[in-house]
C-alpha positions in Angstrom: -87.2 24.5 -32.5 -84.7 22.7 -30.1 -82.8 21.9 -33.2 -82.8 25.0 -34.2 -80.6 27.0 -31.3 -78.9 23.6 -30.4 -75.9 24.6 -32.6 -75.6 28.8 -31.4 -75.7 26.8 -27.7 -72.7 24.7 -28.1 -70.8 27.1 -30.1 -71.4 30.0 -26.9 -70.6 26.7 -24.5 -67.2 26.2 -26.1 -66.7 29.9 -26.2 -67.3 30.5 -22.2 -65.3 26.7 -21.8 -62.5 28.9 -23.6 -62.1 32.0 -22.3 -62.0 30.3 -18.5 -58.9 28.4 -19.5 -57.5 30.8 -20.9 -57.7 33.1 -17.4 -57.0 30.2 -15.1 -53.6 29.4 -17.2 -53.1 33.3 -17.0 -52.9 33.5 -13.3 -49.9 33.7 -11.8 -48.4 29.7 -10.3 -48.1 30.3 -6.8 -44.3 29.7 -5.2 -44.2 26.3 -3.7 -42.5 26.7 0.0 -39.3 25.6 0.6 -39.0 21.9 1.6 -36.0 23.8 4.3 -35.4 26.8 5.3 -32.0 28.0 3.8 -29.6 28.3 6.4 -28.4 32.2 7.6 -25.8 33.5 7.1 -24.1 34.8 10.0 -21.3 37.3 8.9 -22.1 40.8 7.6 -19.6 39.7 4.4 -20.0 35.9 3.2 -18.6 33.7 1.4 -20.8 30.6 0.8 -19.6 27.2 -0.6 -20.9 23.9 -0.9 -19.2 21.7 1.9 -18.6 17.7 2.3 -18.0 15.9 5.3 -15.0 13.9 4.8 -12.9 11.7 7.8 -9.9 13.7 9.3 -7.2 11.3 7.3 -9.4 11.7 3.7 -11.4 9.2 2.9 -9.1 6.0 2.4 -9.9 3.5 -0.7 -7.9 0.4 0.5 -6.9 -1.8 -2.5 -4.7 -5.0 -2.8 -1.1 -5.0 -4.2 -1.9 -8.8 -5.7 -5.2 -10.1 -7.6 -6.7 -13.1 -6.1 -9.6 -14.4 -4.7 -10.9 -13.5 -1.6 -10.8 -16.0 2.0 -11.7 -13.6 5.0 -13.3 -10.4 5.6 -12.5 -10.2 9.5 -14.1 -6.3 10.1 -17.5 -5.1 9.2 -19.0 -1.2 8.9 -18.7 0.8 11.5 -15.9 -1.3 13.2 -13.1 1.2 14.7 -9.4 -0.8 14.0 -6.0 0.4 15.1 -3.2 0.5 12.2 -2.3 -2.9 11.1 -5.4 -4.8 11.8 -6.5 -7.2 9.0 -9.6 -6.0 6.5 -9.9 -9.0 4.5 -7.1 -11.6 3.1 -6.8 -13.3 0.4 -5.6 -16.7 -0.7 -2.6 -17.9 -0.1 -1.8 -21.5 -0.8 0.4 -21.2 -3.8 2.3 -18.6 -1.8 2.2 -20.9 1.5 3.8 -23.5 -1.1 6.0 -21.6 -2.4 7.6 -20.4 1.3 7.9 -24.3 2.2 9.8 -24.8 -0.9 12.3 -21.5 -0.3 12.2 -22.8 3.5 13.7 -26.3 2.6 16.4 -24.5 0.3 17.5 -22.4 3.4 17.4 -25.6 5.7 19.4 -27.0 3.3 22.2 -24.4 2.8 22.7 -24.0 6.5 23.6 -27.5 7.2 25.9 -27.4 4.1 27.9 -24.5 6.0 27.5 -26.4 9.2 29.0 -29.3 8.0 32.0 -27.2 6.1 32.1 -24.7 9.8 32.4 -28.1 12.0 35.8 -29.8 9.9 37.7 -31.1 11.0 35.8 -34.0 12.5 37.7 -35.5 15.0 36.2 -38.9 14.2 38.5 -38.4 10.6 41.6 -37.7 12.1 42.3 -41.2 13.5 42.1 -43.1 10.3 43.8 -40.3 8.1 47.2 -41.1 10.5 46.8 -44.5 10.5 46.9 -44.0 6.5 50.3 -42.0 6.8 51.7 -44.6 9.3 51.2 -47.4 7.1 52.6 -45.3 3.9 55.5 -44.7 6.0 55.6 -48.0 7.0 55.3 -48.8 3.6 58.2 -47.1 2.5 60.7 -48.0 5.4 60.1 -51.5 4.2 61.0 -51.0 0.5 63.7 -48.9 1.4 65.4 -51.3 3.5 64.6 -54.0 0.5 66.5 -51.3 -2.1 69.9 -50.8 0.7 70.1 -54.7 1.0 70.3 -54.9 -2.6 72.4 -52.2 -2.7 74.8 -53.7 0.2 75.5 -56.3 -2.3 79.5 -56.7 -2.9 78.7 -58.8 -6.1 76.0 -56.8 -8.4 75.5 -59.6 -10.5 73.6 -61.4 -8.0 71.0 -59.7 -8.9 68.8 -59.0 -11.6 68.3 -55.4 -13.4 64.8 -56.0 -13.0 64.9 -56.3 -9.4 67.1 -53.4 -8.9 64.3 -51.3 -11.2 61.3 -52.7 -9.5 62.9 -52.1 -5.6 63.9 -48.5 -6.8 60.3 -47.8 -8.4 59.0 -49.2 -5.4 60.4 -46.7 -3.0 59.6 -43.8 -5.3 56.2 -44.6 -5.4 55.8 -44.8 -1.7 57.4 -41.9 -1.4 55.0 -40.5 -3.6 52.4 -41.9 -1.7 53.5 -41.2 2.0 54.0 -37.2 0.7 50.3 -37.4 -0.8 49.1 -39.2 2.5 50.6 -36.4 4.8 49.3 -33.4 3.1 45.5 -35.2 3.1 46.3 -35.6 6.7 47.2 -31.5 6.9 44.4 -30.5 4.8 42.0 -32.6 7.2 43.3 -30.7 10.0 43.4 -27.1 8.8 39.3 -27.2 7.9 37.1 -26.7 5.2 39.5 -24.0 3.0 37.8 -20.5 3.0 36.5 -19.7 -0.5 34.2 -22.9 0.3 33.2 -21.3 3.6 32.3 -18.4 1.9 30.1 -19.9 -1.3 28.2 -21.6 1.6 27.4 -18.6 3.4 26.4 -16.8 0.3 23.9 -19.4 -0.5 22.8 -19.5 3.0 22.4 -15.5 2.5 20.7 -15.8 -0.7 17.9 -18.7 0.6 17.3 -16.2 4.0 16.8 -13.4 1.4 14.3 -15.9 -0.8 12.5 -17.0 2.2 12.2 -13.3 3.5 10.4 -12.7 0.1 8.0 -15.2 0.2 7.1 -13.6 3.5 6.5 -10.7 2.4 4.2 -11.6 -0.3 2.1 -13.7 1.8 1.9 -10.7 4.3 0.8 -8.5 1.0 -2.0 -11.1 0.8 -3.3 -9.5 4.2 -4.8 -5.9 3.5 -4.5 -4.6 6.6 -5.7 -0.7 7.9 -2.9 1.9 7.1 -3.9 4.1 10.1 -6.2 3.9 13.3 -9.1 4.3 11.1 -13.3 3.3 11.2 -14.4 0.9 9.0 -16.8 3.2 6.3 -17.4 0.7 3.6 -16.9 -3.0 3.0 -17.5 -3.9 -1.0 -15.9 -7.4 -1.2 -17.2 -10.3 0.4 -15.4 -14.3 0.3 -15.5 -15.7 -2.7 -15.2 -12.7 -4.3 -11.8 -11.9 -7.1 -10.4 -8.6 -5.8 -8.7 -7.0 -8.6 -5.5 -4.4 -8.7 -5.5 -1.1 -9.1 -8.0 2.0 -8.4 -11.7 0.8 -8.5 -14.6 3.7 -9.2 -16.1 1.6 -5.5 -12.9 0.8 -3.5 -13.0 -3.0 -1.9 -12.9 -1.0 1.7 -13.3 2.4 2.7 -12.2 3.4 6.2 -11.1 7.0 7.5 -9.9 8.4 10.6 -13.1 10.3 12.5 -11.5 11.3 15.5 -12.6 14.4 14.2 -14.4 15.3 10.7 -13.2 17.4 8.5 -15.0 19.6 5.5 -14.1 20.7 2.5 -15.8 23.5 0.9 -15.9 24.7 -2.3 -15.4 28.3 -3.6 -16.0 29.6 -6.5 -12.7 31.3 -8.0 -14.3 34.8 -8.4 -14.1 35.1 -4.7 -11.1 33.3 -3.5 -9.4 36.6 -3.5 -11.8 37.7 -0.5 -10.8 34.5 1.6 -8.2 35.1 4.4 -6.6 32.0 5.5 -7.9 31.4 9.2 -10.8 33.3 9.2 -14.1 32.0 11.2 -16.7 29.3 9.1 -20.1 28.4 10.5 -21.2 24.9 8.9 -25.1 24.2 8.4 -26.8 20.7 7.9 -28.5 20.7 4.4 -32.1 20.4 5.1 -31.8 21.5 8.5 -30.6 25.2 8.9 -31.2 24.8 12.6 -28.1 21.9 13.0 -24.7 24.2 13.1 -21.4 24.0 14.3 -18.7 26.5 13.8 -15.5 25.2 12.2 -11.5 25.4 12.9 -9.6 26.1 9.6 -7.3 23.6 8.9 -5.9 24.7 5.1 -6.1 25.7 2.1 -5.4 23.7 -1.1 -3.3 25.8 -3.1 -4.5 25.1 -6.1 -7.3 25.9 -7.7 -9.5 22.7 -9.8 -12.0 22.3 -11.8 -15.2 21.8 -9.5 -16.9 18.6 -9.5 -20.4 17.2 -8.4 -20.2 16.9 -4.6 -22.1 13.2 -4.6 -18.4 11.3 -4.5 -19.3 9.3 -7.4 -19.2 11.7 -10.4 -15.9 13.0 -12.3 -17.7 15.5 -14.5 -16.5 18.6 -15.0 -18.1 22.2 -15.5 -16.9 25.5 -16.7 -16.0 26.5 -13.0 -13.0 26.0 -10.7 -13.2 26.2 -7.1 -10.7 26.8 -4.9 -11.0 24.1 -2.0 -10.8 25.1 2.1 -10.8 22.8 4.2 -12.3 23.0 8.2 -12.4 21.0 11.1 -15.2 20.5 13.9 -16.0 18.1 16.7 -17.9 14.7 16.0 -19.7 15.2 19.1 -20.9 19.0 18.1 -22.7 17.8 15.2 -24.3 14.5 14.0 -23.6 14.4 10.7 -21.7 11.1 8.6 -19.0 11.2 6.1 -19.8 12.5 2.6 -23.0 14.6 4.0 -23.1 17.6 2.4 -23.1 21.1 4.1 -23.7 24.6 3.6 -20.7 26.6 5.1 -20.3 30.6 5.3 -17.0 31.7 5.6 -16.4 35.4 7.1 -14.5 37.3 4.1 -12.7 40.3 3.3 -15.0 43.5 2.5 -14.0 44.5 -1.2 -11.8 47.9 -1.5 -13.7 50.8 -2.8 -12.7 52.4 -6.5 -11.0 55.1 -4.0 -9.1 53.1 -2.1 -8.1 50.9 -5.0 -3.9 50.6 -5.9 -3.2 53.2 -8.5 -6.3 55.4 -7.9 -6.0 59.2 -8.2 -8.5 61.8 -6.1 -9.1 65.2 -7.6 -7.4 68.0 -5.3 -9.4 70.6 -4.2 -8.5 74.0 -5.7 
């Protein structure tokens, strides 16, 4: 017997097992709550746009103008630097070498044109005239050994070698007391001009190669472009920083003196933004956390809009037309790249009636 309805009991079991899950999937899923409250607008007409918190200068990715691997990282997050301080430094003893050896080269041309400024030395002069005295001296004697020889009343008394070598002799002193006196003037009148002036061109050229070689090992100092806070450091010593633009920068800083938003709208309603109009800013996840916002400008050109996390470059099939606001630190904790919800008070849209080029029937 039990056998019997066993089967007609399981079959109406998996009938009733059925039809309940059937009407439990068919009732409605209950709306979860919001995990926040969205934030209020508070402007009869709204524009909303996606806001991010950026510093007052933009957010600044510091690179290096020269690879190399990196020695110091003087400044950690959070540190607040004036323009010019030192973010991190890299090595520099091929540079450093390099500067001795351009250093030398300049030491080196300057006491060339030192030497060539200070000529005459008066230490040369002496023996230079004692060199024409005794040319002179020279010649006096062999030109009182040709007049005796000529004095003679007999010529045969003398040879015609003699009278050749006494005559050749005063030539050549002559020769020689001439070249003597003009070393002596060119000793006295300094080192000639066109010398003067290769020497201070290469004393120009080694300043200018030494002034170089400064300025590449100052390049091998990043240092803060503007009185900034330190948002990021991504390179540590040891490290090889690398040229160029990076997808993460070796150091983010940014001016926060005051923050700065920029929102996003959409381009179907940029026509109903006036320039200057009120913007109230909400924390995201905390409608309660406002601050109103100063208008600071308007990008005049419209882009393609991108995801707000700072790290994406994908594009959708939208452009936005990007506003930017300014508030007060101190009105609102919030940190740079938060994002916000912002409503911006717009124009109403013009009725069909009031529209450009619209036409009302007259009464008759």
């Amino acid at each position: 017997m039990i056998v019997k309805y066993l089967v007609p009991l399981l079959a109406l079991a998996g009938l009733v097992f059925a039809v309940q899950t059937v009407a439990s999937g068919a009732k409605p899923v209950a709306v979860a709550p919001p995990i926040a409250e969205p934030s209020p607008s508070p402007y009869g007409a709204t524009i909303a746009g996606a806001g991010i918190v950026e510093a007052r200068s933009q957010n600044i990715a510091v690179g290096t103008p020269i690879a190399g691997v990196v020695v110091a990282v003087p400044v950690k997050v959070g540190d607040v630097v004036v323009s010019g301080t030192p973010l991190f430094k890299l090595d520099d003893r091929e540079r450093r070498a390099r500067f001795e050896i351009q250093s030398a080269a300049l030491a080196s041309a300057r006491s060339e044109l030192a030497r060539l400024e200070s000529q005459p030395r008066l230490e040369d002069i002496p023996p230079a005239e004692a060199r024409v005295a005794a040319a002179d001296a020279a010649l006096s004697d062999a030109s009182r050994q040709l007049a005796v020889a000529e004095s003679l009343d007999d010529k045969r008394a003398m040879a015609v070698e003699e009278w050749n070598r006494r005559r050749a002799a005063v030539e050549t002193l002559t020769a020689r007391t001439t070249e003597a006196r003009a070393e002596l003037a060119k000793l006295k009148a300094g080192a000639w001009a066109p010398d003067l002036a290769i020497a201070r061109a290469k004393v120009a050229s080694a300043e200018a190669a030494v002034r170089a070689e400064e300025v590449e090992l100052d390049r091998l100092v990043v240092r803060a472009p503007v009185d900034c806070t330190v948002l990021q450091v991504n390179v540590r010593v040891g490290e090889f920083a690398q040229v160029g633009a990076l997808a993460t920068p070796l150091v983010l800083v940014g001016d926060l003196s005051a923050l700065h938003v920029r929102v996003d709208i959409d381009e179907n309603d940029a026509w109903r933004l006036s320039p200057g109009t009120p913007a109230r800013a909400f924390v995201r996840g905390n409608s309660s956390l406002a601050t109103d916002l100063e208008f600071v400008r308007v990008e005049p050109y419209v882009v393609p809009k991108r995801s707000l996390t700072g790290e994406s470059n994908e594009r959708v099939d939208t452009r936005v037309l990007q506003v930017v606001y300014r508030f007060d630190p101190k009105a609102l904790k919030v940190y740079v790249g938060q994002q916000m919800d912002v409503f911006i008070e717009a124009a109403r849209q013009p009725s069909a009636d009031s529209a450009p080029g619209s036409t009302q029937e007259q009464p008759r």
